[in-house]
C-alpha positions as a Markdown table, in Angstrom:
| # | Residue | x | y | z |
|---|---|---|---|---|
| 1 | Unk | 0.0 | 0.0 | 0.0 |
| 2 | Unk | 0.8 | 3.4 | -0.6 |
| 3 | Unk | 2.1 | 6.1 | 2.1 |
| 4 | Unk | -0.2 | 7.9 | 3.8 |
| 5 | Unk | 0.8 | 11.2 | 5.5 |
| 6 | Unk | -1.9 | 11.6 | 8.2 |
| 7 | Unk | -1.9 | 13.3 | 10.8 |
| 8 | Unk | -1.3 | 11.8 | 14.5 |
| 9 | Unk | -2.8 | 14.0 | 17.7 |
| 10 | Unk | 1.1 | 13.5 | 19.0 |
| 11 | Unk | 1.9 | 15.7 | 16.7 |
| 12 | Unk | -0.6 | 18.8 | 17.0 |
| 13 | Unk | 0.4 | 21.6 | 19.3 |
| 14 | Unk | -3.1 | 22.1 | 20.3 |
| 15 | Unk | -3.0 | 18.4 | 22.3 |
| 16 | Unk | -3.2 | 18.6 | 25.6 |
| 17 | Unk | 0.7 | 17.6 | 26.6 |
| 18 | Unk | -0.4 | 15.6 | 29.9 |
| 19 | Unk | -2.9 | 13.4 | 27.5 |
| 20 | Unk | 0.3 | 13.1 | 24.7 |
| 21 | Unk | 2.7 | 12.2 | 27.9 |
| 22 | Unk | 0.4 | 9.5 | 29.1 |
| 23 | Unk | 0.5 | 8.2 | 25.4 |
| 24 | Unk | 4.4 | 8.4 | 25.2 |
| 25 | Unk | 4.8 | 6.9 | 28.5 |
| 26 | Unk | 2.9 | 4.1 | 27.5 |
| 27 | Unk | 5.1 | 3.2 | 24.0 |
| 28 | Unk | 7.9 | 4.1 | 26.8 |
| 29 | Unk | 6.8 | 1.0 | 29.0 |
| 30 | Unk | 6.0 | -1.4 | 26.0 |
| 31 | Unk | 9.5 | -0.5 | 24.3 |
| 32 | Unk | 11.2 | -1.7 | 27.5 |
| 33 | Unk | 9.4 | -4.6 | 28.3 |
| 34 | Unk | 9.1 | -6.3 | 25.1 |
| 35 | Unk | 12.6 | -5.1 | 24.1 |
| 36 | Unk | 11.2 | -4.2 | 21.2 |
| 37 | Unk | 14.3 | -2.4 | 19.7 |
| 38 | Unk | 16.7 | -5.4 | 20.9 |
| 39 | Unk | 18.1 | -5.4 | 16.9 |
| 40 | Unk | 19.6 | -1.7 | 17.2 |
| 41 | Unk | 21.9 | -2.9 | 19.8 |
| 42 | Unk | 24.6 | -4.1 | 17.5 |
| 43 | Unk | 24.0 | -1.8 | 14.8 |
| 44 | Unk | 24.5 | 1.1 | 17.1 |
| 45 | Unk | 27.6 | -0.5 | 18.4 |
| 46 | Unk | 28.9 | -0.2 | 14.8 |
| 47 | Unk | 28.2 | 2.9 | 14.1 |
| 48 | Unk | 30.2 | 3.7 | 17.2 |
| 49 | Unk | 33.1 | 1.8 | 16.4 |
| 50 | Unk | 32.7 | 3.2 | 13.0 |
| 51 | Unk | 32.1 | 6.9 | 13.8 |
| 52 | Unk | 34.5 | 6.9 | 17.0 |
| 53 | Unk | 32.0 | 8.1 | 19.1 |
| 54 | Unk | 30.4 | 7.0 | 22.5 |
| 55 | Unk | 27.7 | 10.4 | 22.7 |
| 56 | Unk | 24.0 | 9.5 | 21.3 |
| 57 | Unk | 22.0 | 12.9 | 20.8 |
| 58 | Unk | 18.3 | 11.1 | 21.0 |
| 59 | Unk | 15.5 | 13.1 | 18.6 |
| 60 | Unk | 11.5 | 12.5 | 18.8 |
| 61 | Unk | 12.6 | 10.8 | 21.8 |
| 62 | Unk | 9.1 | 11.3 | 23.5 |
| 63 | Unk | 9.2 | 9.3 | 26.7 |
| 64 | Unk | 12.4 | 8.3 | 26.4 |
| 65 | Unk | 11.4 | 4.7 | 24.6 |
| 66 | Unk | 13.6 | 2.0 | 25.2 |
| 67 | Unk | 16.6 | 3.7 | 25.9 |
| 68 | Unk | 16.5 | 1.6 | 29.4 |
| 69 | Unk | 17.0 | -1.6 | 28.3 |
| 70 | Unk | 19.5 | 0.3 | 25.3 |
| 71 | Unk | 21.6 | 1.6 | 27.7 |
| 72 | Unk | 22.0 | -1.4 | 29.8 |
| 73 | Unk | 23.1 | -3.3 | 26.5 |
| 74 | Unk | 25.1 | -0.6 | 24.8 |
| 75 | Unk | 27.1 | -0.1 | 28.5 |
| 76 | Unk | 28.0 | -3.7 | 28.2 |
| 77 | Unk | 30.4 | -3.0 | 25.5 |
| 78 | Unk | 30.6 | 0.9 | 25.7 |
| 79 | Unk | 31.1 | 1.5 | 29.3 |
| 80 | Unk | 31.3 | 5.5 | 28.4 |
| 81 | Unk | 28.0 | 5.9 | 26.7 |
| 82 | Unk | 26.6 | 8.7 | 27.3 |
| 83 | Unk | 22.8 | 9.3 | 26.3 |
| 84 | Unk | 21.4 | 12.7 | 25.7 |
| 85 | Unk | 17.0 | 12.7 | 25.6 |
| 86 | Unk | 15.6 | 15.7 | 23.5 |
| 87 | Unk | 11.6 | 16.5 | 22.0 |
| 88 | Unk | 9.8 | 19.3 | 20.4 |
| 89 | Unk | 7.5 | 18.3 | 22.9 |
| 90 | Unk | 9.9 | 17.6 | 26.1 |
| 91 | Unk | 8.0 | 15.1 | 28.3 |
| 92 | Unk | 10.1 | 16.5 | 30.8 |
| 93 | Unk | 8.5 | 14.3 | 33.7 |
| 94 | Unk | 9.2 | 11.3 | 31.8 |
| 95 | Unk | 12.6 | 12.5 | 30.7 |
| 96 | Unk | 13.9 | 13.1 | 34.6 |
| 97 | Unk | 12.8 | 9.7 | 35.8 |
| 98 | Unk | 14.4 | 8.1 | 33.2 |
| 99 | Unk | 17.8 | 10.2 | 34.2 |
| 100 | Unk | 17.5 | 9.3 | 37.5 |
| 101 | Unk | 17.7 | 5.7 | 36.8 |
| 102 | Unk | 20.8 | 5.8 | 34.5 |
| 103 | Unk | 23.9 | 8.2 | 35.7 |
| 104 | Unk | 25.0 | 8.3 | 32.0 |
| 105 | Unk | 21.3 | 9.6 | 30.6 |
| 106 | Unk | 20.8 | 13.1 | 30.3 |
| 107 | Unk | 18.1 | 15.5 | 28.7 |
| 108 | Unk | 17.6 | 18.8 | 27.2 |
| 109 | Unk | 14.8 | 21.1 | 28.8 |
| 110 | Unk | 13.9 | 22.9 | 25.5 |
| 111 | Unk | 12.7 | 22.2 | 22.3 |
| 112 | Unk | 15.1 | 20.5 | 20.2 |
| 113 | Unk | 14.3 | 20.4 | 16.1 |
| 114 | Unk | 15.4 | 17.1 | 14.3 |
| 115 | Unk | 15.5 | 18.9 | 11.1 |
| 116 | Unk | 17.9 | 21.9 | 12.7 |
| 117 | Unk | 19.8 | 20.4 | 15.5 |
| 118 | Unk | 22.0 | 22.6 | 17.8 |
| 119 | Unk | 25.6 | 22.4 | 16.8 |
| 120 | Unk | 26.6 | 22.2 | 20.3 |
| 121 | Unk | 24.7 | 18.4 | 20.5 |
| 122 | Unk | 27.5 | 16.2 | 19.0 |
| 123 | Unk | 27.2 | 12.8 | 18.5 |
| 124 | Unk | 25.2 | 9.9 | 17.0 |
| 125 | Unk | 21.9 | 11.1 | 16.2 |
| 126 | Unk | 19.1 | 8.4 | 17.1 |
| 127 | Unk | 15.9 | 8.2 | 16.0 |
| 128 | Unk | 13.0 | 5.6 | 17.1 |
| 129 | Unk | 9.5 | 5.2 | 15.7 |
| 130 | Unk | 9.8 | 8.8 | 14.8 |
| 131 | Unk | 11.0 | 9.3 | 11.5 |
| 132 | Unk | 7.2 | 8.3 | 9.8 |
| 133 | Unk | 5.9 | 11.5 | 11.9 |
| 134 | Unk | 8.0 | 13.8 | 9.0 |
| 135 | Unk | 6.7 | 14.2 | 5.8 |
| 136 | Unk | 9.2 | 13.5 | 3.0 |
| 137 | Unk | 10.4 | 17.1 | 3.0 |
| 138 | Unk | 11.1 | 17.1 | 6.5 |
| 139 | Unk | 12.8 | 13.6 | 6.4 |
| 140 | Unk | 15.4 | 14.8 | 3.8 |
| 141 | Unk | 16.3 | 17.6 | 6.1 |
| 142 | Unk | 16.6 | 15.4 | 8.8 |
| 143 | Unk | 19.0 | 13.6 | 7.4 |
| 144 | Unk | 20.7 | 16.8 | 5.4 |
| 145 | Unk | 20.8 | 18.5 | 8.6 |
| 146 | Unk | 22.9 | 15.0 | 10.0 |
| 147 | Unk | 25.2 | 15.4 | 6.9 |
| 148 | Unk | 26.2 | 19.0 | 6.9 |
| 149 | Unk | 27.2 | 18.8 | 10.3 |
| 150 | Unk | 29.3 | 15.6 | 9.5 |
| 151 | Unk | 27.3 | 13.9 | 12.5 |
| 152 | Unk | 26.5 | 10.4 | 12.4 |
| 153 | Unk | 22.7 | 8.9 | 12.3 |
| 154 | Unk | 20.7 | 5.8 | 13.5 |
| 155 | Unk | 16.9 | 5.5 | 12.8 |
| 156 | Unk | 14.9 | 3.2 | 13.6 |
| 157 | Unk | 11.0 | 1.8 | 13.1 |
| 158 | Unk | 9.4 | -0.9 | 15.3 |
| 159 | Unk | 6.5 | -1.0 | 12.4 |
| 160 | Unk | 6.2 | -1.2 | 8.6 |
| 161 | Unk | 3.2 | -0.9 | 6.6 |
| 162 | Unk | 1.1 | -3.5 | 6.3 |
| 163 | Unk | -1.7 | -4.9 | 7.2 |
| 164 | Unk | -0.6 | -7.5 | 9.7 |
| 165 | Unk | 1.1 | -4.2 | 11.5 |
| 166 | Unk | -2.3 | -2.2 | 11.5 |
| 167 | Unk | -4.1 | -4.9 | 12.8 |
| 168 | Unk | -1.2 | -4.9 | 15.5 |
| 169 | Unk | -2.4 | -1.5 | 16.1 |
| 170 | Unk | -6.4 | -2.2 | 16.5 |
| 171 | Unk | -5.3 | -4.5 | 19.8 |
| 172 | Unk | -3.4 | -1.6 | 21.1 |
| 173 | Unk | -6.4 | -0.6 | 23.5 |
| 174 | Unk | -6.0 | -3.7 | 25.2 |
| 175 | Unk | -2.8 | -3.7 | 26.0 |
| 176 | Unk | -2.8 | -0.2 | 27.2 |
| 177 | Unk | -5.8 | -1.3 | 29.6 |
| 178 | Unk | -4.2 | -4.3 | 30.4 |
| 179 | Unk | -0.4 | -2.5 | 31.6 |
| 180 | Unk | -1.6 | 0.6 | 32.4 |
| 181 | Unk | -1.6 | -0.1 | 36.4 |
| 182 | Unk | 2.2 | -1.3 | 35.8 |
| 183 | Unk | 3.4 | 2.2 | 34.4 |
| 184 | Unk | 5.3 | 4.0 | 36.9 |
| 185 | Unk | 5.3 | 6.6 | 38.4 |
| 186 | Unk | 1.8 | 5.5 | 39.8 |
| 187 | Unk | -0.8 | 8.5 | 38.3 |
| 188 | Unk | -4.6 | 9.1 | 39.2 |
| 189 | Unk | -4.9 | 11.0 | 35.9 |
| 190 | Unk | -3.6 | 8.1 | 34.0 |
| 191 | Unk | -6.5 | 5.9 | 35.2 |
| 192 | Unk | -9.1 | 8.0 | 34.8 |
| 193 | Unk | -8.3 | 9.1 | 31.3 |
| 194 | Unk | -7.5 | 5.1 | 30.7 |
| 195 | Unk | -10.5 | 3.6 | 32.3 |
| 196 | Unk | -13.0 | 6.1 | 33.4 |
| 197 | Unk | -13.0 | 8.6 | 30.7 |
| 198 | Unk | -11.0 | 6.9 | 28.3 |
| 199 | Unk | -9.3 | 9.5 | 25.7 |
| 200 | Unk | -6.4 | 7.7 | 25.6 |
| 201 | Unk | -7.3 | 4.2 | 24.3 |
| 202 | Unk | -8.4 | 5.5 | 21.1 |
| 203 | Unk | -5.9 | 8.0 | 20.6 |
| 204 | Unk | -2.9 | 5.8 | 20.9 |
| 205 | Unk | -5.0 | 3.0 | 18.1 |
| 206 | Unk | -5.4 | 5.9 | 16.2 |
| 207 | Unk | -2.0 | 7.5 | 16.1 |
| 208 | Unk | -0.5 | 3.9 | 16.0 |
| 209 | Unk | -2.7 | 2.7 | 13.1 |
| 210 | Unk | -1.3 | 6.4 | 11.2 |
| 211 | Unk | 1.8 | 5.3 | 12.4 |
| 212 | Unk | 2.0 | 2.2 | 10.3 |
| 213 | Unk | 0.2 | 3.7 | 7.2 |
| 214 | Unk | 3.1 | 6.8 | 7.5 |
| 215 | Unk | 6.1 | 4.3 | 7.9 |
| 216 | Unk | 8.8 | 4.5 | 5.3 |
| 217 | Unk | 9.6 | 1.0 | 3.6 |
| 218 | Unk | 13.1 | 0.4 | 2.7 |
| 219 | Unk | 13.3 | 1.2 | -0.6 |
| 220 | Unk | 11.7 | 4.6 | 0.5 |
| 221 | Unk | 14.2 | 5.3 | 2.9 |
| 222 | Unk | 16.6 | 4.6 | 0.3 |
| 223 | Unk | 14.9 | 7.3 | -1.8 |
| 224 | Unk | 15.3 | 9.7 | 1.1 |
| 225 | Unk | 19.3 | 9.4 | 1.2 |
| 226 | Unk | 19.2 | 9.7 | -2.5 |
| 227 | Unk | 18.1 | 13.0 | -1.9 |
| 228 | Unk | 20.6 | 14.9 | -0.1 |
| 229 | Unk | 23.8 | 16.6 | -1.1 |
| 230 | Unk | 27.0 | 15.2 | 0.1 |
| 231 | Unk | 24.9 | 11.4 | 0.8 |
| 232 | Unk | 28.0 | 10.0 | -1.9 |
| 233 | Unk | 30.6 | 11.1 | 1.2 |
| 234 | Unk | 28.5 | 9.0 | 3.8 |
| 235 | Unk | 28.3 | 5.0 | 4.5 |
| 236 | Unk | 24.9 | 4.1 | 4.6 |
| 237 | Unk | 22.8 | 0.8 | 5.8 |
| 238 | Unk | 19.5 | 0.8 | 5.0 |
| 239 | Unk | 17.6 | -2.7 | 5.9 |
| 240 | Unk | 15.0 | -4.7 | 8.2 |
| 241 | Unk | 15.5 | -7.2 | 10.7 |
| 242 | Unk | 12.8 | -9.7 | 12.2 |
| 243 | Unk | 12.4 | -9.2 | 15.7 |
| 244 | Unk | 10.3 | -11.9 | 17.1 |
| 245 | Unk | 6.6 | -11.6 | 16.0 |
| 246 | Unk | 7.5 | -7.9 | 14.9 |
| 247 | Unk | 10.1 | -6.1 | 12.8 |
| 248 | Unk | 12.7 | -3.2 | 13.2 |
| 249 | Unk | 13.3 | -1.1 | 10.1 |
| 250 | Unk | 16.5 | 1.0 | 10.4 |
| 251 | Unk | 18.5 | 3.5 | 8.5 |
| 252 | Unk | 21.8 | 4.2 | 9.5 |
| 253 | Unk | 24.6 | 6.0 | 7.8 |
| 254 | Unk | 28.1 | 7.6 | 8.9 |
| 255 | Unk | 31.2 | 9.9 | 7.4 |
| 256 | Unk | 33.2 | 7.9 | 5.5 |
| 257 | Unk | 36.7 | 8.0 | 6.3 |
């Protein structure tokens, strides 16, 4: 099927942010748990030993996702990883806790642009399940943006589209009612807008189901990097991987040498 650029409530300004933070804490707790991103640990290990680099500079990282269980991996082999969390939309409550359990995990209070990054954030530039929010513009400037400031990238998708991944997304309800006592820190406003007055069941099945129909296949993402200047200059892997039942699509690309 073709792409789809809808529109996800994540993304509108006018959302309220504690209804979007509930959602991103949610994907926050299922990326940890399920370990859903367990592929990117080797493939963000290369890029380090590639790019001579230990700094990740994390875009679109909304609740942090599962930079957790990440960390923990990426430690194992890069003792001096250091992590830094940034957002259009900060979910700053989310973004402290997660610091607070990880000494090397730190976080930028304001707004941070994937498409015009501060040149003061050096490092490998990750994103996950955040790239299908851009439009095809936006995505070549991403990755433009990466290039001219001779900064490595990473980005990854726990999704692709399909129909077996939208029909993933229709179930999502359930799961959030089923883990959403288990989400910590323990909130009243959570469970009421989960259970009582539930707005955020069907806002995270909606944005999850655009979230599929707005993910860039491979060959797409390929089509991307054809677009920018300088991409000849650049190593790039473009590729999926099976992950379990699901499936990590990543795009990852560094200076050459």
């Amino acid at each position: 099927m073709g792409r789809l650029q809808l529109f996800e409530f994540e993304d509108q300004q006018w959302f309220p942010s504690m209804i979007r933070n509930y959602g991103t804490d949610f994907l926050q707790f299922l990326a940890n748990k399920t370990k859903m991103f367990a592929p990117a640990v080797g493939i963000l290990n290369e890029v380090m030993e590639q790019s001579n680099t230990t700094k990740i500079i994390d875009l679109a990282s909304g609740g942090g996702g599962s930079w957790l269980f990440l960390n923990e991996e990426l430690r194992k082999v890069k003792p001096e990883t250091n992590i830094t969390l940034t957002d259009y939309y900060p979910n700053l409550p989310a973004f402290k806790r997660t610091s607070a359990l990880a000494d090397n995990i730190y976080y930028k209070n304001e707004a941070v642009d994937a498409t015009n990054v501060p040149s003061d954030l050096q490092g490998i530039r990750t994103q996950f399940l955040s790239l299908h929010h851009f439009d095809e513009k936006s995505a070549v400037k991403i990755l433009q943006n990466a290039v001219d400031a001779q900064q490595p990238i990473a980005i990854f998708e726990g999704q692709e589209r399909s129909i077996p991944s939208v029909i993933g997304m229709l179930f999502s309800p359930i799961t959030l009612w089923l883990v959403t006592l288990f989400i910590r820190p323990f909130k009243l406003g959570r469970v009421f807008f989960t259970y009582l007055f539930p707005i955020v069941p069907p806002f995270v099945m909606w944005d999850g189901i655009v979230s599929a129909l707005r993910t860039y296949s491979v060959d797409e993402m390929k089509g991307l990097v054809s677009k920018v200047e300088g991409n000849e200059h650049y190593e790039w892997k473009i590729d999926k991987v099976k992950n379990g039942p699901g499936v990590v699509l990543f795009l990852v690309g560094w200076p050459k040498i």
